[in-house]
C-alpha angles and dihedrals in degrees: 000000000000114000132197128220114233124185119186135164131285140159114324088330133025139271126230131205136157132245136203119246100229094048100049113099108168139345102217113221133175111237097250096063107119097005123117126279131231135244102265104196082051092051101050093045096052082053099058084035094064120022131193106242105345143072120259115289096242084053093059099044127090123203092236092049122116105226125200124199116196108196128168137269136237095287097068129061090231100148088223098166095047090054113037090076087058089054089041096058083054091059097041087059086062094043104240115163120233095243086068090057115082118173114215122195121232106224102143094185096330109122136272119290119241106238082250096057091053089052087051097046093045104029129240102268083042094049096049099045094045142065107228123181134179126205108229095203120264100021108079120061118258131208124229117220092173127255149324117250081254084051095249106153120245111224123165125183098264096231090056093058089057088074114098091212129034127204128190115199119192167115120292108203135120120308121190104226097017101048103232125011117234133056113061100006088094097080101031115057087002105070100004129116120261087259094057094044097046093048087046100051084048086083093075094088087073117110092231095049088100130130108269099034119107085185080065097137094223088054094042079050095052098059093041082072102033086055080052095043089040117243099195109180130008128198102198125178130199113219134211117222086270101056096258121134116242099167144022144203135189132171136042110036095227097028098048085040100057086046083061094043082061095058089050107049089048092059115028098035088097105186106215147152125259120248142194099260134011127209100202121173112192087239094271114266137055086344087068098034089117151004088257104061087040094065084073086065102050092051084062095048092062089072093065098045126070127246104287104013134115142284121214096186105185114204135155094209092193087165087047118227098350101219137056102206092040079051095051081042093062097030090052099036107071098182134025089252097061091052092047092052095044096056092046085059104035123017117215131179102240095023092074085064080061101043096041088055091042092061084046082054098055089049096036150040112232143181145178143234108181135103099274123128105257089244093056092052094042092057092048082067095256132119104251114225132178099216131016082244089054093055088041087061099049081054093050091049097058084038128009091192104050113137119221139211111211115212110188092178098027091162083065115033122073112201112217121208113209093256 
């Protein structure tokens, strides 16, 4: 029997597994894969040469300003660091001292970052210059400016709101209930209370809350309230599967953001067939820091699978599960049934990952290579297995002919049917 080698990403390096032949089907790429990059610092600079909708940046500022920069925390590949020195020459040129420029961290209800994640995030000559804080939510005041057009309350961290210019600096791909990440995201959920994120995040029951839609409702949401907040100014960069930048946006938070939607939809919007079974890492860190930012790639994966077939996800998990609530979710909901129908009844930020997975679950067979404990991935509704080979040959042996999709970045491709 012929077999094929197969490397994805995980963790912080890759996995590798073999395949049979007859079995493999299609190795899912985006179309920039192999292709050659770009000149970063180039790109990034065009991009603050030349913004969508807005003056430059250094036109708009003024030197006794108060300038915030939202940028965002571990769980996203935001190259942060790579990218802070770019806006600061902006602000230089306007001669704004360092002691009017505060980072805040964009957390919405993620946890709290270590001391030594801030430093990576920021850099160490950033992190040192410059004062940083992060809102662990609930313990800093908020201030109320009324209410979305779907009555979601807007409420900002309070401090945030004393600034006279605010920047949001991030990463356009695919979300799966927003839409795209990026753009105005930085504000709401970023920087918002409990009661606007959860409200917010409400909206996913829409039909239309689905990854590759900018008409998502909670993204249309979103900027609503960051029009309202006032998001004056946004640095977005576009990433390859291996974290490179390979474009870049600046300018106006709805109008850069849609020129980066494009790219990514031209080049992560893979079409496919479907076929009996999918192998889908999240893309390795920190796609795959935890159970709960892995669920976005296995929603992608079930447009690459037929009805009833099965799910691979490969994820390291190094931070467990991710989430407390999502973990009491799994740990008090024993079938998918009984997470479905909770959520129906009581909406919870961190239950809808369990009772999202638990819908995949009804319509799939899943399992699961990380570093959880079995129990943990059998509560979260997957089949636990020690190695990708392990998990290929549960599928053969319910059917020896299956055929199988392989999704090396699955956070960022978005496999398209024909229909």
């Amino acid at each position: 029997m012929a077999l094929k080698n197969v490397r994805i990403p995980y963790g912080s390096s890759e996995i590798s597994f073999d395949i049979p032949e007859e079995n493999f089907l299609n190795l899912i790429l985006p179309a920039d894969e192999g292709t050659e990059l770009p000149y970063a610092d180039e790109v990034i600079q065009n991009a603050l040469n030349a913004p969508i909708g807005t003056p430059k940046l250094s036109q708009m500022v003024r030197s006794e300003y108060k300038i915030a920069i939202i940028i965002n925390d571990i769980t996203r590949p935001t190259p942060s660091s790579y990218l802070i020195p770019f806006l600061l020459k902006e602000l230089s040129a306007a001669d704004v001292p360092d002691e009017n420029i505060t980072f805040y961290f964009a957390l919405g209800l993620h946890r709290a970052l270590l001391e030594s994640e801030m430093h990576h995030i920021l850099g160490e000559d950033t992190s040192r210059r410059f004062r940083h804080v992060q809102h662990e939510v609930g313990t800093f005041p908020v201030t109320n400016l009324g209410t979305t057009s779907r009555g979601v309350p807007i409420e900002i961290y309070s401090d945030v709101l004393e600034n006279d210019f605010i920047i949001g600096l991030g990463e356009v791909g695919f979300h799966y209930y927003a839409g795209y990440s990026g753009g105005s995201k930085s504000l709401l959920p970023g920087l918002s209370s409990r009661l606007s994120v959860i409200e917010n995040h409400k909206l996913m029951i829409d039909k239309h809350s689905i990854s590759g839609r900018v008409d998502s409702p909670v993204r249309q949401d979103s900027e609503e309230a960051a029009g309202i907040i006032g998001l004056d100014f946004i640095l977005n960069v576009v990433l390859d599967g291996h974290k490179n930048v390979i474009a870049a946006f600046s300018g106006d938070f709805i109008a850069a953001h849609r020129e980066g939607v494009k790219v990514v939809d031209a080049l992560y919007k893979v079409k496919t067939t479907p076929a009996d079974a999918v192998i889908v890492s999240a893309g390795g860190y920190p796609k795959d820091i935890n159970l709960y930012q892995t669920n976005k790639a296995l929603e992608n994966a079930t447009q690459a699978v037929i009805e009833g077939g099965s799910i691979i996800v490969v994820s390291e998990c190094r931070d467990g599960i991710g989430n407390d609530v999502y973990a009491a979710w799994n740990r008090a909901c024993t079938t998918p049934d009984d997470a479905i129908a909770r959520f129906k009844n009581e909406f919870e930020f961190g239950g809808h990952k369990a009772a999202k997975t638990a819908a995949a679950s009804k319509r799939f067979k899943l399992y699961l290579v990380s570093t959880l404990p079995p129990m943990d991935a059998k509560t979260a509704f997957f089949t636990p297995c020690i190695t990708v080979e392990e998990a290929i040959d549960c599928v053969l042996k319910e059917n020896p002919s299956a055929t199988f999709n392989i999704i090396p970045y699955g956070g960022q491709t978005l496999p398209m049917t024909e229909k």
